[in-house]
C-alpha positions as CSV (number, residue, x, y, z in Angstrom):
1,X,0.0,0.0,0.0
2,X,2.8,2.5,0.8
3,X,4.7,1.6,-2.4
4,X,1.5,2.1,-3.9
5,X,0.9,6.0,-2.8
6,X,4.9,7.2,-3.6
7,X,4.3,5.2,-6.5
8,X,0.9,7.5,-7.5
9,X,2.5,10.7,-5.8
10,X,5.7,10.6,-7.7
11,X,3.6,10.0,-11.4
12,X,1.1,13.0,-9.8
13,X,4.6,15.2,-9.2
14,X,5.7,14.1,-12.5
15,X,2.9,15.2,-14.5
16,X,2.8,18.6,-12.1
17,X,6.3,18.7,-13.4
18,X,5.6,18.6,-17.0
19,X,2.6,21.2,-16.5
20,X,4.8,23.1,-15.0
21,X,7.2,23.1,-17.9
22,X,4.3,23.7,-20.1
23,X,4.5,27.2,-20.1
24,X,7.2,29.0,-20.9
25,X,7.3,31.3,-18.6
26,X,5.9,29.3,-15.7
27,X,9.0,27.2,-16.5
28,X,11.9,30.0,-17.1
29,X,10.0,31.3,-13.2
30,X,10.9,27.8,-12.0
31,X,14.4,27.5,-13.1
32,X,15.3,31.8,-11.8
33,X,13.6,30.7,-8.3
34,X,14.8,27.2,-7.8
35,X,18.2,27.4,-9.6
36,X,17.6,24.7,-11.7
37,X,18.9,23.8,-15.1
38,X,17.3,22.1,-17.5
39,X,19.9,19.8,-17.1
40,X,19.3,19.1,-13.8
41,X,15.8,18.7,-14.2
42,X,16.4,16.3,-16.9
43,X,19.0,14.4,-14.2
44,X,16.4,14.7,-11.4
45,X,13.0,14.3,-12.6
46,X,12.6,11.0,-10.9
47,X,14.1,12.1,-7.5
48,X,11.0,12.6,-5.1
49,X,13.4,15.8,-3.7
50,X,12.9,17.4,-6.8
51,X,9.7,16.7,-7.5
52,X,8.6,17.8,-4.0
53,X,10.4,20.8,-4.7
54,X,8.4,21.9,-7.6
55,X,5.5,21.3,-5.9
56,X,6.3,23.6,-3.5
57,X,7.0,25.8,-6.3
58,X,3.2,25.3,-7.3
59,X,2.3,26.1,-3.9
60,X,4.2,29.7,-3.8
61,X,1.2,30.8,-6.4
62,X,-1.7,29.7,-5.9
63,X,-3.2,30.1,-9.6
64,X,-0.3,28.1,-10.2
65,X,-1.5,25.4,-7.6
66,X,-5.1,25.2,-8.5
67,X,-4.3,25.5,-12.1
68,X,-2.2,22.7,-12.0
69,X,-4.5,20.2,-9.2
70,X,-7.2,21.2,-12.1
71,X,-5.2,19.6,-15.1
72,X,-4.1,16.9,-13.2
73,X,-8.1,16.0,-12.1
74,X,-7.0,17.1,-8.4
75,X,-8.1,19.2,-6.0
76,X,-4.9,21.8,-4.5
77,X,-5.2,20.0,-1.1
78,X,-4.6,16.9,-2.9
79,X,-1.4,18.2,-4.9
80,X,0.1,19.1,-1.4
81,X,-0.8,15.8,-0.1
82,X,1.1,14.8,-2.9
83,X,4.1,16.7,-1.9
84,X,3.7,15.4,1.7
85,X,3.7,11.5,0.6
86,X,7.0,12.2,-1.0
87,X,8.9,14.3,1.4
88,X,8.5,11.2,3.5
């Protein structure tokens, strides 16, 4: 059951990633605040770190939060839930 939910929370943060990338400036926003490369997120994308990270990013704007939980069929207490499971 536990593998179950990192393994949901990390495909959620993975898509929340690629919305995130989505728009171009949404994305160049992520890489000025976070320090990020596109190398690194390339590197990275399956570390639960990173991915909790850019949730937290999400979380920073809320458009950006509910925006996202809505493309992703969530709701934005659900996306931080999300974030929760894999800071764990």
């Amino acid at each position: 059951m536990i593998g179950e939910q990192t393994n949901d929370s990390e495909a959620a943060a993975l898509r929340a990633l690629g919305w995130t990338l989505g728009d171009q400036a949404r994305a160049a926003r992520l890489l000025a605040l976070t320090g990020l490369t596109p190398e690194t997120l390339r590197a990275r994308a399956g570390e639960p770190a990173l991915l909790a990270a850019v949730i937290r990013f999400l979380e920073a704007h809320e458009p950006d939060l509910v925006g996202c939980a809505e493309a992703l069929g969530l709701t934005p207490p659900q996306l931080v839930e999300v974030r929760r499971r894999l800071e764990r």
